[in-house]
N, CA, C and O atoms as CSV, one atom per row, in Angstrom:
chain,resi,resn,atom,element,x,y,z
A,1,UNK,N,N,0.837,-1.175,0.000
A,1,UNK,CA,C,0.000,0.000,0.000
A,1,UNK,C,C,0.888,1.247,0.000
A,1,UNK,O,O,1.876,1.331,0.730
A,2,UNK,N,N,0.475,2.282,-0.905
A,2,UNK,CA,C,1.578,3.207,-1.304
A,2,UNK,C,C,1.609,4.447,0.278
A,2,UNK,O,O,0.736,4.769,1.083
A,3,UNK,N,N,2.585,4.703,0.171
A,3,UNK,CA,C,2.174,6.065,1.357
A,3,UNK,C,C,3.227,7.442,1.369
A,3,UNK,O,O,4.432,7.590,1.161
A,4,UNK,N,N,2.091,8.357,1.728
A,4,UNK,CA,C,1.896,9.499,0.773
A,4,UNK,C,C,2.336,10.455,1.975
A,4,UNK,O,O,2.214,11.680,1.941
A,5,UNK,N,N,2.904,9.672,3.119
A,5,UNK,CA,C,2.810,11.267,3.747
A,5,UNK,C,C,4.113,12.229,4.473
A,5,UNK,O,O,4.350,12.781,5.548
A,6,UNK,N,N,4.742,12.030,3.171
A,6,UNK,CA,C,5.866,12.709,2.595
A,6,UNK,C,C,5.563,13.333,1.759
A,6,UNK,O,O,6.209,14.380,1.747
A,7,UNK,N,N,4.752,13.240,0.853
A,7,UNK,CA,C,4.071,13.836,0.109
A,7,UNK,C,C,4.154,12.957,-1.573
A,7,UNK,O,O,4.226,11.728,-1.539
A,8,UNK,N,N,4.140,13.621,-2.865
A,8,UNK,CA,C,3.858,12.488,-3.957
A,8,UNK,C,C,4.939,12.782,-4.783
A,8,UNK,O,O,5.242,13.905,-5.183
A,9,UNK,N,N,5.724,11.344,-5.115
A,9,UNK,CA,C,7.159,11.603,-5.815
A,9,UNK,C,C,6.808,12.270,-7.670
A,9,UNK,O,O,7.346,13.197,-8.277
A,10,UNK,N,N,5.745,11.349,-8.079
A,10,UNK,CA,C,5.659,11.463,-9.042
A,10,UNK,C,C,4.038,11.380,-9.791
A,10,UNK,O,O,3.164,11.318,-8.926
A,11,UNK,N,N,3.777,11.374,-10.486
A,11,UNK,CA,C,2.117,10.688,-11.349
A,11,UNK,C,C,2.563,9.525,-12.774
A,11,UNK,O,O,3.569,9.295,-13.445
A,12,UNK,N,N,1.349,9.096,-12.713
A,12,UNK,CA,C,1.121,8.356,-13.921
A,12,UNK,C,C,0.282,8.776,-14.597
A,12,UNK,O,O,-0.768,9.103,-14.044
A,13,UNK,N,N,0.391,8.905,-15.792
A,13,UNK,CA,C,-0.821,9.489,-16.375
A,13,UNK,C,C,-2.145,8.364,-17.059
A,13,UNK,O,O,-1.747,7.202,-17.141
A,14,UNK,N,N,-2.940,8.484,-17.317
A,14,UNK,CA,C,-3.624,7.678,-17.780
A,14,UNK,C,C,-4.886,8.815,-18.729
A,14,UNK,O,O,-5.597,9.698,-18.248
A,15,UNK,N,N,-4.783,8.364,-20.146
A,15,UNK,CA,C,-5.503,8.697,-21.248
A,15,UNK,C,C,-6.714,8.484,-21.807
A,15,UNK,O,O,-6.586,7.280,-21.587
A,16,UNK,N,N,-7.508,8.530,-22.198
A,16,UNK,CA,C,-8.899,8.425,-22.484
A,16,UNK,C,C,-9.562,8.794,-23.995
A,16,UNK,O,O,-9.574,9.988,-24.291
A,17,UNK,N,N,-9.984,8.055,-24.735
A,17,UNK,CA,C,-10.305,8.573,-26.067
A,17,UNK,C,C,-11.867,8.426,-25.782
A,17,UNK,O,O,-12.272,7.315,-25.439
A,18,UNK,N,N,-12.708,9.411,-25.897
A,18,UNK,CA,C,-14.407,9.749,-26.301
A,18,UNK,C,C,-14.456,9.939,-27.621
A,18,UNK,O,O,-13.720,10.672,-28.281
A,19,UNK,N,N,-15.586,9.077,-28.103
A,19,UNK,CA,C,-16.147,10.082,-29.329
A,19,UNK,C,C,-18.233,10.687,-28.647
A,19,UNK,O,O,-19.023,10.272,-27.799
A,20,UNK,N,N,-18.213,12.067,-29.924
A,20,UNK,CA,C,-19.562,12.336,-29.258
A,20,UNK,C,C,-19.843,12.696,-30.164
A,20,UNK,O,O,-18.939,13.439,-30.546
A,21,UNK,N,N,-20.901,12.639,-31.126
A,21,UNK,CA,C,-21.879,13.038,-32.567
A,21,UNK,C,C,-23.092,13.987,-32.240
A,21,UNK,O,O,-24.170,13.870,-31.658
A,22,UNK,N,N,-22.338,15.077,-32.955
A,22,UNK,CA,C,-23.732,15.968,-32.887
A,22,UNK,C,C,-24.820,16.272,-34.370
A,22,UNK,O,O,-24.402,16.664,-35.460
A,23,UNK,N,N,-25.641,16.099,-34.174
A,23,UNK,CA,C,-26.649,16.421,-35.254
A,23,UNK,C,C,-26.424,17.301,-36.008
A,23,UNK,O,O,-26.206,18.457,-35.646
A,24,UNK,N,N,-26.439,16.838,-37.397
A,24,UNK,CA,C,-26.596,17.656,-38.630
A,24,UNK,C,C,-28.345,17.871,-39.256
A,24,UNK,O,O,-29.143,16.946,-39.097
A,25,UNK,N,N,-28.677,18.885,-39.798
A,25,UNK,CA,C,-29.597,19.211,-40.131
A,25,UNK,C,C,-29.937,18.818,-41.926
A,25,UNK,O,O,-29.020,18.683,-42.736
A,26,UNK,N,N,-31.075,18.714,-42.207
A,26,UNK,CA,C,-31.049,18.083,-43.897
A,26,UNK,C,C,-30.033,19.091,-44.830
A,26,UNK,O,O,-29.280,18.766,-45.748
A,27,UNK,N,N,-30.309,20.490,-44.221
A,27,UNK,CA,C,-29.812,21.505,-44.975
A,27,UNK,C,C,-27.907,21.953,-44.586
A,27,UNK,O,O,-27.282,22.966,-44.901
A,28,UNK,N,N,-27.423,20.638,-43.753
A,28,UNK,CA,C,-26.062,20.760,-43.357
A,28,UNK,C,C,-25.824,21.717,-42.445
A,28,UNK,O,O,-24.911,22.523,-42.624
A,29,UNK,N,N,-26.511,21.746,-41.494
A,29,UNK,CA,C,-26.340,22.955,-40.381
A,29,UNK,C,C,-26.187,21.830,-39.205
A,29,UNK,O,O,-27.170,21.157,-38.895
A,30,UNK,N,N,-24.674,21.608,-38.430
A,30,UNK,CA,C,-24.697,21.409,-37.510
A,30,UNK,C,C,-24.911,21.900,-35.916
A,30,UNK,O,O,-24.838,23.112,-35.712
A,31,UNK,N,N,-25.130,21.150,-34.961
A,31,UNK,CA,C,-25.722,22.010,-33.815
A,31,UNK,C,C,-24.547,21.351,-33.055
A,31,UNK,O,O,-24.755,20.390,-32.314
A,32,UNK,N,N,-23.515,21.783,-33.210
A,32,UNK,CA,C,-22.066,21.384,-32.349
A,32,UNK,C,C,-22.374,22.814,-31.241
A,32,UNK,O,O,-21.875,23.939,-31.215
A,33,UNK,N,N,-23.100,22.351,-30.656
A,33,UNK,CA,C,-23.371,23.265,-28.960
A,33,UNK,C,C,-22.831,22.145,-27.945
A,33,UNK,O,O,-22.632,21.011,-28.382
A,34,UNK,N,N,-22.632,22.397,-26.818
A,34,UNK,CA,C,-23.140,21.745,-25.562
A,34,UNK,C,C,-24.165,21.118,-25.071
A,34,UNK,O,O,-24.314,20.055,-24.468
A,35,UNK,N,N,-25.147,22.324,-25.588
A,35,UNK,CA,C,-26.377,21.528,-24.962
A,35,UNK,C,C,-26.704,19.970,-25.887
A,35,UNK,O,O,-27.683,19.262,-25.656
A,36,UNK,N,N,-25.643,19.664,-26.953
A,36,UNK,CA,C,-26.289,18.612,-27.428
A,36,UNK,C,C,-25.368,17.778,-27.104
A,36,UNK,O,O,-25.349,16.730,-27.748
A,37,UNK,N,N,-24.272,17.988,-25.961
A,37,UNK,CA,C,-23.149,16.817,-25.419
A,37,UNK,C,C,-23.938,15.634,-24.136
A,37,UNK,O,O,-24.857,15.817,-23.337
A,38,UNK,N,N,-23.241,14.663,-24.372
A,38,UNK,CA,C,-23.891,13.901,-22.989
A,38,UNK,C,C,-23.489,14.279,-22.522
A,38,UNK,O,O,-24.039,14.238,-21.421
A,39,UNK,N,N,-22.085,15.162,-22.489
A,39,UNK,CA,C,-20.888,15.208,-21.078
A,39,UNK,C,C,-21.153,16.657,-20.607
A,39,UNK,O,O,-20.297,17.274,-19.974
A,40,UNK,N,N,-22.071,17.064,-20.851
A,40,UNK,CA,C,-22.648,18.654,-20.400
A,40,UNK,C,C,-23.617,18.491,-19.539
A,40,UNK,O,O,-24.669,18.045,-19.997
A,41,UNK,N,N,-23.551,18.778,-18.163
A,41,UNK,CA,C,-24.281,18.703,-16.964
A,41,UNK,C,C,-25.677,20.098,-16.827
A,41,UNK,O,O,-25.406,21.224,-16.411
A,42,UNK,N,N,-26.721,19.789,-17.153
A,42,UNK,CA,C,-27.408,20.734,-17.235
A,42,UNK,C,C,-27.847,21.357,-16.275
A,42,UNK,O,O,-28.418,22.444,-16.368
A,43,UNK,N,N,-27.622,20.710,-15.173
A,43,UNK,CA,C,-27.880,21.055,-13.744
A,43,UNK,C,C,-26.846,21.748,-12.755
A,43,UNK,O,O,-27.154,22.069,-11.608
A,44,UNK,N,N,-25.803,21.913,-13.219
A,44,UNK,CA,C,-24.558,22.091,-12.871
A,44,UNK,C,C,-23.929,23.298,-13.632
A,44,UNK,O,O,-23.242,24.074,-12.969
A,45,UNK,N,N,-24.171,23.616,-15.499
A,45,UNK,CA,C,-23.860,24.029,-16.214
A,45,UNK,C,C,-22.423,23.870,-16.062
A,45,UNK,O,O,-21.657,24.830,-15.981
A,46,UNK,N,N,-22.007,22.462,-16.018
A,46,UNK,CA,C,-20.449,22.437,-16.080
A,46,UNK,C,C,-20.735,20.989,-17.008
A,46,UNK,O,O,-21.635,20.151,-17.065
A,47,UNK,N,N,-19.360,21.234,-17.719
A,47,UNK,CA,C,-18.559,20.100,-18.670
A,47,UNK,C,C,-18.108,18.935,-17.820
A,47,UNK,O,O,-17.097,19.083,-17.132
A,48,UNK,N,N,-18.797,17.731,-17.804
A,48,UNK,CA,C,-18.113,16.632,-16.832
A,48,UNK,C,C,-16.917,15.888,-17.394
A,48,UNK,O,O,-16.660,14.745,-17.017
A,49,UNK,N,N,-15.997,16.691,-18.523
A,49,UNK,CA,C,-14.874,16.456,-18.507
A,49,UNK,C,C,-14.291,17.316,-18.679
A,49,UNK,O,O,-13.320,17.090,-19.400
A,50,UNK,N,N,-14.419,18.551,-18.269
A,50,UNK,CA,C,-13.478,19.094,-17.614
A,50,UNK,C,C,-13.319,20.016,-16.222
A,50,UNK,O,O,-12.351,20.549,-15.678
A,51,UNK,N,N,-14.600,19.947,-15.949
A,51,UNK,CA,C,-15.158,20.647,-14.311
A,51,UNK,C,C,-15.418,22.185,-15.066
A,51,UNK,O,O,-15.760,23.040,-14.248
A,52,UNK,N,N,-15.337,22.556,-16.145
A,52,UNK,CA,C,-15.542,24.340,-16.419
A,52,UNK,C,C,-17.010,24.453,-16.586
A,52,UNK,O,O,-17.761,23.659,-17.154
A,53,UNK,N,N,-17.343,25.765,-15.895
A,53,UNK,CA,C,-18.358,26.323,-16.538
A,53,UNK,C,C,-18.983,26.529,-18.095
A,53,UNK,O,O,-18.492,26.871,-19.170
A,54,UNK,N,N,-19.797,26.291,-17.819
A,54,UNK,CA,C,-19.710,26.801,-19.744
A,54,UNK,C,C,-21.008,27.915,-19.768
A,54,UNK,O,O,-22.027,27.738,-19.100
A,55,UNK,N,N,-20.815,28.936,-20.541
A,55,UNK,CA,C,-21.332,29.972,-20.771
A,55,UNK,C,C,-22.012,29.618,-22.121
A,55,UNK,O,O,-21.441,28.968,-22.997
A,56,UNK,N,N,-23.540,30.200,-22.239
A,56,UNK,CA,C,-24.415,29.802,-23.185
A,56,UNK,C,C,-23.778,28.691,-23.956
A,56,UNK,O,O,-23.008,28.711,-24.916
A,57,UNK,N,N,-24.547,27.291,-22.968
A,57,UNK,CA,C,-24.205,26.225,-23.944
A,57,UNK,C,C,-25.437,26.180,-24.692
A,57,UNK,O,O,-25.468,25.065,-25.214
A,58,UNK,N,N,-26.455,26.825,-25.001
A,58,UNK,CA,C,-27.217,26.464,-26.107
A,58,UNK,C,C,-26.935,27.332,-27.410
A,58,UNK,O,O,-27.728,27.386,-28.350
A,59,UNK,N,N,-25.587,28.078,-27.359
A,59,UNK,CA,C,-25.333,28.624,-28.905
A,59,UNK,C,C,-23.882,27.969,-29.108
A,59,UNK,O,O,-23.487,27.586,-30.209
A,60,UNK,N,N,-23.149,27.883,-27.954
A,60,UNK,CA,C,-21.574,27.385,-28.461
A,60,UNK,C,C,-20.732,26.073,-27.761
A,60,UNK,O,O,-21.343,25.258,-27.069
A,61,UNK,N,N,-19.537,25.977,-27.968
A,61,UNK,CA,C,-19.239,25.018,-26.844
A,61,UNK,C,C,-18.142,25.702,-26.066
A,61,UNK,O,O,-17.542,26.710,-26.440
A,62,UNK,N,N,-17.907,24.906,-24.714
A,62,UNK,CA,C,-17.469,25.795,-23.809
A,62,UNK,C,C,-15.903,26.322,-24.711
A,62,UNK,O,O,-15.553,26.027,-25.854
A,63,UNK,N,N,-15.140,27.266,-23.578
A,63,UNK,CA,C,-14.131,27.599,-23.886
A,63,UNK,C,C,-12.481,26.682,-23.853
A,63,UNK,O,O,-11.377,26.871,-24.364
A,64,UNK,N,N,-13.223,25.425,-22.762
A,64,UNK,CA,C,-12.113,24.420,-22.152
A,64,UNK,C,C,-12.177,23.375,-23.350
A,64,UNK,O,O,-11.157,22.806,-23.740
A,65,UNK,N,N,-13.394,23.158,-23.899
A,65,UNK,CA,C,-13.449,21.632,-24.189
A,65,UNK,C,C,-12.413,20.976,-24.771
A,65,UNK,O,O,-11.577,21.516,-25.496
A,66,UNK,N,N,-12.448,19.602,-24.418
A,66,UNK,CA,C,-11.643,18.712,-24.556
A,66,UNK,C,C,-11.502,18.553,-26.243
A,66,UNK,O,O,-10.478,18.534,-26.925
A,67,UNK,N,N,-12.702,18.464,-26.588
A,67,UNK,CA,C,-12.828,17.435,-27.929
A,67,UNK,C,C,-12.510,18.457,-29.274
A,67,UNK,O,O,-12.816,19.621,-29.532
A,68,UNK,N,N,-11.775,17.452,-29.949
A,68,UNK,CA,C,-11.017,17.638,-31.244
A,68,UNK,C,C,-12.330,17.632,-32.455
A,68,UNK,O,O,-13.331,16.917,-32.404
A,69,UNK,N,N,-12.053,18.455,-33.327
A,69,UNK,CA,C,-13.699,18.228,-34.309
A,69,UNK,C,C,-12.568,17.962,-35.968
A,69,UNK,O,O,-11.679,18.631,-36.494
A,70,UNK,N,N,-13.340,16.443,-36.344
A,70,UNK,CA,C,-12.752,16.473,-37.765
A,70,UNK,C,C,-13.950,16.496,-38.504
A,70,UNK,O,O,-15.133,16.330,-38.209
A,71,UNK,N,N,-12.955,16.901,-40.189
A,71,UNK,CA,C,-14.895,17.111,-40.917
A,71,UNK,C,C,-15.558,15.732,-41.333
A,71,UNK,O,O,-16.533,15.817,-42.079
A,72,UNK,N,N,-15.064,14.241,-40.862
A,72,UNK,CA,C,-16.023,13.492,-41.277
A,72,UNK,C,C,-17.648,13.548,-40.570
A,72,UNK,O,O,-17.976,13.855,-39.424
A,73,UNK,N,N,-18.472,13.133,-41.718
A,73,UNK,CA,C,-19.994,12.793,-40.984
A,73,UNK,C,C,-20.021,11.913,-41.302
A,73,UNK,O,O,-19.388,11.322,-42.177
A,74,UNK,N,N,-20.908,11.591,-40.529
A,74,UNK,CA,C,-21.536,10.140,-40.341
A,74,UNK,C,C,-22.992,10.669,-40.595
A,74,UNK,O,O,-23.626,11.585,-40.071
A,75,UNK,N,N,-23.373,9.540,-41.837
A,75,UNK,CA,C,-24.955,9.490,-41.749
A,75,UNK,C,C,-25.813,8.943,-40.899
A,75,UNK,O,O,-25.282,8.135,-40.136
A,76,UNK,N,N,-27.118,9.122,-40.743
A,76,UNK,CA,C,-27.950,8.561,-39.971
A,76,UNK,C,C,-28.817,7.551,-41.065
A,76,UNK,O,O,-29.717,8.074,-41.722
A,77,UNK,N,N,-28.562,6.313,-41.211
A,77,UNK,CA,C,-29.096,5.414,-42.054
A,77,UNK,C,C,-30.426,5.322,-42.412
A,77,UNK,O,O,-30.949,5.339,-43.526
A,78,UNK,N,N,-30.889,5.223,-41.321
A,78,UNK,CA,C,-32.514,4.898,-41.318
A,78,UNK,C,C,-33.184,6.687,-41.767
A,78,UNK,O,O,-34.368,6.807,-42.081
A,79,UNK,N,N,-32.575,7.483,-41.740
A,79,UNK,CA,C,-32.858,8.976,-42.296
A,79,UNK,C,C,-33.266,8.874,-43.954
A,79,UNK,O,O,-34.192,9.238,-44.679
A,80,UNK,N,N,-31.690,7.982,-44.106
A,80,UNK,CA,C,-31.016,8.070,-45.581
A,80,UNK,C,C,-32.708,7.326,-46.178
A,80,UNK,O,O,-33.453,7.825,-47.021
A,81,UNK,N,N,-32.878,6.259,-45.542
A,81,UNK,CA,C,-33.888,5.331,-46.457
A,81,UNK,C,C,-35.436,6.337,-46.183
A,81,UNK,O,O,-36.326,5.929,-46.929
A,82,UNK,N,N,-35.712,7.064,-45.633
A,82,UNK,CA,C,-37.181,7.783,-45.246
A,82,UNK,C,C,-37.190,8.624,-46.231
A,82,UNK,O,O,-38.306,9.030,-46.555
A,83,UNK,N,N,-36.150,9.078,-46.904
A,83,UNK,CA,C,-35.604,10.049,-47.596
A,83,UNK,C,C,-35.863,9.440,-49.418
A,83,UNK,O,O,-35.671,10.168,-50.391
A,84,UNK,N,N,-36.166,8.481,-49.471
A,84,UNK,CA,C,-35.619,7.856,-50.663
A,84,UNK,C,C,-37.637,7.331,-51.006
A,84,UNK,O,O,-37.946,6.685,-52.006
């Protein structure tokens, strides 16, 4: 059992990959807000990965966030066929 009360020599880090999909609209308008993250606490108005506040998450995303945005989309399949 490790002990700490000397205080802490060093850390380990440990890494984490999320993905999170936000809705595109027919007309290609995505709603990359907050309010459409799971990891956005609405009760809290904090990011539960990163403890920040976030200021109007229903127009933007916070100022901390974690997540990286590339331009692939992903379709919604069962859209594609309602569509057809």
């Amino acid at each position: 059992m490790p002990n700490f009360d000397n205080g802490v020599d060093s850390y380990i880090i440990g890494h984490c990959e999320i993905e999170v999909s936000f809705p595109v609209d027919y007309k290609g308008r995505a709603d990359i807000t907050c309010n459409q993250c799971p990891y956005y606490g609405r009760s809290s108005k904090t990011c539960q990965l990163n403890k920040q506040v976030v200021h109007y998450p229903e127009k933007y995303i916070g100022v901390y966030c974690p997540l990286t945005f590339e331009e692939k989309e992903y379709r919604n399949e069962q859209s594609d066929m309602c569509s057809r």
